[in-house]
N, C-alpha and C positions, 0 to 999 in steps of 0.2 A: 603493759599487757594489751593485748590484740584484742578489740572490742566486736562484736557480730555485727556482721556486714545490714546497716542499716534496713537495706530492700528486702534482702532474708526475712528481716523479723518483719518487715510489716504483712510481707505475703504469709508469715505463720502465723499471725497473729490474726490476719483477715481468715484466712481457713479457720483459724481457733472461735470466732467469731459466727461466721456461718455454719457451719459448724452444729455450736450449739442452738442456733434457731432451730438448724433442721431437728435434732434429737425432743428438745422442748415441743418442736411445733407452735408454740404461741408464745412471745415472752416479754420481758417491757427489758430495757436498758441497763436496769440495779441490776437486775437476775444476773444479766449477759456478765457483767463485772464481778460477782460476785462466783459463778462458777469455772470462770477464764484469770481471775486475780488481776486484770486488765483493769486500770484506772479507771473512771467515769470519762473521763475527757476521752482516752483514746476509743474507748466503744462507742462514743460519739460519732467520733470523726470517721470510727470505721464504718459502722449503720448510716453515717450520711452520704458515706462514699458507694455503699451498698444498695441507697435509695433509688440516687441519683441515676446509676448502672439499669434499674431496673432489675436485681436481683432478688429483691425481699420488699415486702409489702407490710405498710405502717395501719393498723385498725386499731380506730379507738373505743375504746370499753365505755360504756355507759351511756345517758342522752347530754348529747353537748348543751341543750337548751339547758340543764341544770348544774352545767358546769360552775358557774357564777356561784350559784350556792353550797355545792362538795368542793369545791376550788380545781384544781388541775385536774382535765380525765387522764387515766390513766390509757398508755398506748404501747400497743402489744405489737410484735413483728414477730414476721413469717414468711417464710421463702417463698417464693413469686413463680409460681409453677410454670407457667408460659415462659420463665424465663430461658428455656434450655429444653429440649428434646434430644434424647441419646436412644441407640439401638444396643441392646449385649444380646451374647448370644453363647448358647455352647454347644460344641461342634462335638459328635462323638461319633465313635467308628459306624454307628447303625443309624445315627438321627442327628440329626440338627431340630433346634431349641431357639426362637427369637422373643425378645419383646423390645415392644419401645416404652419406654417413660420416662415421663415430667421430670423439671428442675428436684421436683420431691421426691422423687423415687416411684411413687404410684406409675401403676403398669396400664399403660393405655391400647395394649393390644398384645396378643401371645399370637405364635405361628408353630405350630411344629410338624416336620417332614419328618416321617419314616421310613428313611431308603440309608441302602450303603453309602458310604463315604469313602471308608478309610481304601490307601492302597491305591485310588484313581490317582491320571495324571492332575498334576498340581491344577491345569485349566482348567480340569472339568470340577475338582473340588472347589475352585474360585467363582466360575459361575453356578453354581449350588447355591453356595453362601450367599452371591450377589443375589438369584432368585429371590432368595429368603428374606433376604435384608429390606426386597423392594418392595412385597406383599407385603410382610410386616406394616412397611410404614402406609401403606395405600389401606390395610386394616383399618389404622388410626386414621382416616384420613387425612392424613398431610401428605406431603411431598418432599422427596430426598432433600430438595434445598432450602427447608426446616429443620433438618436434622443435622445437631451440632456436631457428635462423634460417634462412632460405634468403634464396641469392643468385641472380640473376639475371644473366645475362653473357649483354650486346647489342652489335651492331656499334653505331657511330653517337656521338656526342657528349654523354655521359651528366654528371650534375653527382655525384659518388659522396655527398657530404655531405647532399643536400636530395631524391635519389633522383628526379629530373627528370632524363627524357630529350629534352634542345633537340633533335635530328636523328638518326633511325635511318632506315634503307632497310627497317627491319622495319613501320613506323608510316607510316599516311598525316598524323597528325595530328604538327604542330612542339607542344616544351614539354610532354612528357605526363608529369603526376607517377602517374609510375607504381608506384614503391615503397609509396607510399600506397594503389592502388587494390588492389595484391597483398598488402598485408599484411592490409587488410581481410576481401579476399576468405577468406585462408587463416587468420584469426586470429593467425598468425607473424609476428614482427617480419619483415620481409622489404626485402633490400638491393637495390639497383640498380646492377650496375657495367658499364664496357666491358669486352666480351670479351677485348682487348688485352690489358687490367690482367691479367683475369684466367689467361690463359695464361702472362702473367709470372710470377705468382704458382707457380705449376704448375710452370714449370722451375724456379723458386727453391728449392721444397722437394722436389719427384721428379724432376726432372729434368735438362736440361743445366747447372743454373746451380748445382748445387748446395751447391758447393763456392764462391760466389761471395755478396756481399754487393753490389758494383756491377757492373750489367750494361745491357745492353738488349736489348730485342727487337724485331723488327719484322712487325708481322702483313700478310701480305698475303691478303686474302680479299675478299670483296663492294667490303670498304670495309678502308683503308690505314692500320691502326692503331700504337701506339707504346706502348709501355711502357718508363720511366725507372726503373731500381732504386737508392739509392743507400745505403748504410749498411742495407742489408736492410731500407728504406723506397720504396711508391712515391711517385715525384715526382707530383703534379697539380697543376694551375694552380688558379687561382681557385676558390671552392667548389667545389675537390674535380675540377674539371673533367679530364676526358679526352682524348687528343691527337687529332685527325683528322688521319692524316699525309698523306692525299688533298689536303688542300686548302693543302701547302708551296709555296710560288711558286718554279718553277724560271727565270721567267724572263719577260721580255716579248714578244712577237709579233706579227704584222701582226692576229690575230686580237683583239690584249690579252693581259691575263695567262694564262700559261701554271702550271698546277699538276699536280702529279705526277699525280693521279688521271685526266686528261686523257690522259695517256699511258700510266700504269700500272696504272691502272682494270682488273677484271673486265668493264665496256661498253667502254672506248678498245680492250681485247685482241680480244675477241669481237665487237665489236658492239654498238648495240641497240636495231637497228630490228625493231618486233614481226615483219615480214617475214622477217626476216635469219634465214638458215640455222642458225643458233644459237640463234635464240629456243625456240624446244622444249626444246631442252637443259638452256639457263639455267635454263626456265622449272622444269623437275624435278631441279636443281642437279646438271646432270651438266654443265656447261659447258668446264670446263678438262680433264674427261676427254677431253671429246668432242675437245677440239683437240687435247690429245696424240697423240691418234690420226692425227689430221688434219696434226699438225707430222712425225710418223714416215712417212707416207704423203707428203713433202715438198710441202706444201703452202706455197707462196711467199709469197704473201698473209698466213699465218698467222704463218709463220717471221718474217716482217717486221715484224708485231707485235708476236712474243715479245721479238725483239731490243730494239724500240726501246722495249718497258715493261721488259728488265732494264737497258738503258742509264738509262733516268730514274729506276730505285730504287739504280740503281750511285750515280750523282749524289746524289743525294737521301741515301743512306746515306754515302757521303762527309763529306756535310754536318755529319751528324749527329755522328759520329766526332770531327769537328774541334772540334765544343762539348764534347762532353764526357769523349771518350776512353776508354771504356771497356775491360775487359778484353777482352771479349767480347759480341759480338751475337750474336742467334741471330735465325735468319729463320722462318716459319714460314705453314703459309696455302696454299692452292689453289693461286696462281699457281705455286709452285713443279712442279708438276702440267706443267709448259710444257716442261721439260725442259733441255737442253745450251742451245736459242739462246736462253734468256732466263736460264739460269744463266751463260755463258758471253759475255753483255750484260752484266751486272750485274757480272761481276770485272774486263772490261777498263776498265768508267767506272769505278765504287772507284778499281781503279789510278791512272788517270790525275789522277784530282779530288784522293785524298788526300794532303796536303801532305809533302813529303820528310821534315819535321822529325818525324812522328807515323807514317810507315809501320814497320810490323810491332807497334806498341804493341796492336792489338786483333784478336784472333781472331775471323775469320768462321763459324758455324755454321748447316747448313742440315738443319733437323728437320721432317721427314712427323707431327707430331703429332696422334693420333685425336683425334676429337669429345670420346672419356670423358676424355683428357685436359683438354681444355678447358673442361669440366665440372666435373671435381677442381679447377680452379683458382679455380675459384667459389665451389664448397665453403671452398677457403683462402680467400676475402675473408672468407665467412663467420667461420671459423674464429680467423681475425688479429682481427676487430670482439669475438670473445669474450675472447681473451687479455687485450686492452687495458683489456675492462671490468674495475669496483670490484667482482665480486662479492662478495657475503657467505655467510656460513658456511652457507647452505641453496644454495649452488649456482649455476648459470646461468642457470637458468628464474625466477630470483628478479629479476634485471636485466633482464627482459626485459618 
């Protein structure tokens, strides 16, 4: 029988390690073994390799002067926040969203521009972001060559492993390896993920999910995204691939196939004929404000709308539920913006769709999450890509 490749496990075991400091924030050696099922001896060896590195930081509890008399202080580790500085960011058709922070997660500076985006040539969206990236970190006062990695968090169909984006609504151009063109630009290793992923990320460690190892969530915004948690791992498909949950086939029609975004679409809800009473809106990404207003003012047409895009994410969420079962979903995203007839769409299809044998197994959760959040979550793709590396005894910037 084929044994796991020795290096595997120590790198998962060292993540599984750090890890749990950071969730603890304070914790002494027994804990770490006790919540990882990791030996004494190898949480040792792993917090000593940890020390060494400069990744986490050793404080001891008590006054040493009366160590002598309590006998051993007890000594508590915690991640070494100077150890690492990352920039996330999320890009959306109307604004870009930056922060940087610490080895911890704490956000040491936000940036956000409100201008178009989406639809420019690929240069002009590169030096945007570069802009952003570079305020950002003179915010914080540092300097780019402080900063260990930035991520990038896009709607659209990103590949996370090869930093290839096949499909954003932000890009005119299909296939743009675009991790490659920002890392250049900024000297930074620099990641490319979907925004999905990375709002997942963002409940996992500040968020609703926190408490949670398997979850999901589901992004409703421009574009209908998905993020799978599973053992405090995201799922992706094929290099690394990202879900597009817009383009789930609910079904067949006189039209052809029928897919969720077709009805649960930001354009199926609104509109999107440049014409159309809404294009101004959209066009300055007030779109789903503009309709709440327009759904409170009873407007039928809209109302009608709303309904029938929370009926096809009720369905569609349904679905989801029945593969995997999760604890907990959390929803998240503009369309939420629509109010009672598309929240109150979306729980009578759930009801109906989810099978008897699996009703009440998973908590529905519906979170108004800001942009910085979404941002933070990027930062953590960031953040998770460093845990994972081999660094050596000079640090992160050494792996990089």
């Amino acid at each position: 029988m084929k044994t796991a490749d020795p290096e595997l496990m120590r790198a998962i075991n060292r993540f599984n390690v750090l890890d749990t400091i950071r969730r603890a924030g304070s914790i002494a050696r027994i804990e770490i073994s006790d919540r990882t099922q990791l030996s004494t001896t190898t949480v040792s060896a792993i917090t000593a390799s940890l020390l060494d590195d400069g990744l986490i930081l050793a404080r001891t509890e008590g006054d040493l002067r009366e160590a002598a008399a309590r006998g051993r202080p007890r000594v508590m580790l915690e991640l070494n926040p100077d150890a690492a500085r990352v920039v996330g960011a999320k890009i959306a058709a109307n604004r870009m969203v930056f922060v940087v922070s610490d080895f911890r997660g704490e956000v040491l500076s936000t940036l956000t521009l409100a201008l178009r985006v989406d639809r420019q040539p690929i240069g002009v969206i590169a030096d945007l972001i570069e802009d952003g990236v570079r305020r950002c970190v003179v915010d914080a006062n540092l300097a780019l060559d402080e900063i260990d990695s930035v991520c990038l968090g896009l709607p659209g169909v990103i590949e996370h492993r090869t930093g290839h984006v096949r499909t954003s609504p932000i890009f005119r151009e299909t296939g743009v390896d675009f991790a490659k063109e920002m890392s250049e630009r900024l000297g930074v290793t620099t990641i490319v993920e979907s925004d999905a992923h990375a709002i997942t990320l963002a409940h996992h460690w500040f968020g609703r999910a926190r408490d949670l190892d398997d979850m999901v969530l589901v992004s409703l915004e421009q574009t209908l995204g998905l993020g799978v948690l599973h053992g405090g791992q995201l799922f992706r498909g094929a290099g690394g691939l990202s879900h597009n949950l817009g383009d789930l086939v609910l079904g067949i029609g006189t039209q052809g196939v029928v897919r969720l975004a077709s009805l649960a679409g930001e354009n199926a809800i609104l509109g999107d004929q440049p014409s159309g009473r809404f294009a101004e809106a959209i066009r300055l990404g007030q779109g789903m404000a503009h309709a709440k207003t327009l759904i409170a003012a009873e407007d039928n047409m809209l109302i009608g709308a709303a309904i029938r895009a929370g009926e096809a994410c009720g369905t569609a969420l349904a679905n989801i539920v029945t593969l995997f079962a999760p604890p907990r979903v959390i929803l998240v995203g503009s369309s939420l913006a629509l109010g009672q007839p598309f929240l109150d769409g979306l729980r009578e299809a759930y009801s109906l769709a989810i099978p008897p044998s699996i009703k009440g197994v998973t908590e529905l959760v519906f979170d108004q999450s800001t942009d910085e959040t979404w941002a933070q979550g990027a930062a953590v793709v960031a953040l998770r890509e460093l845990y994972e590396s081999p660094w050596g005894t000079t640090g992160p910037a050494s792996a990089l």
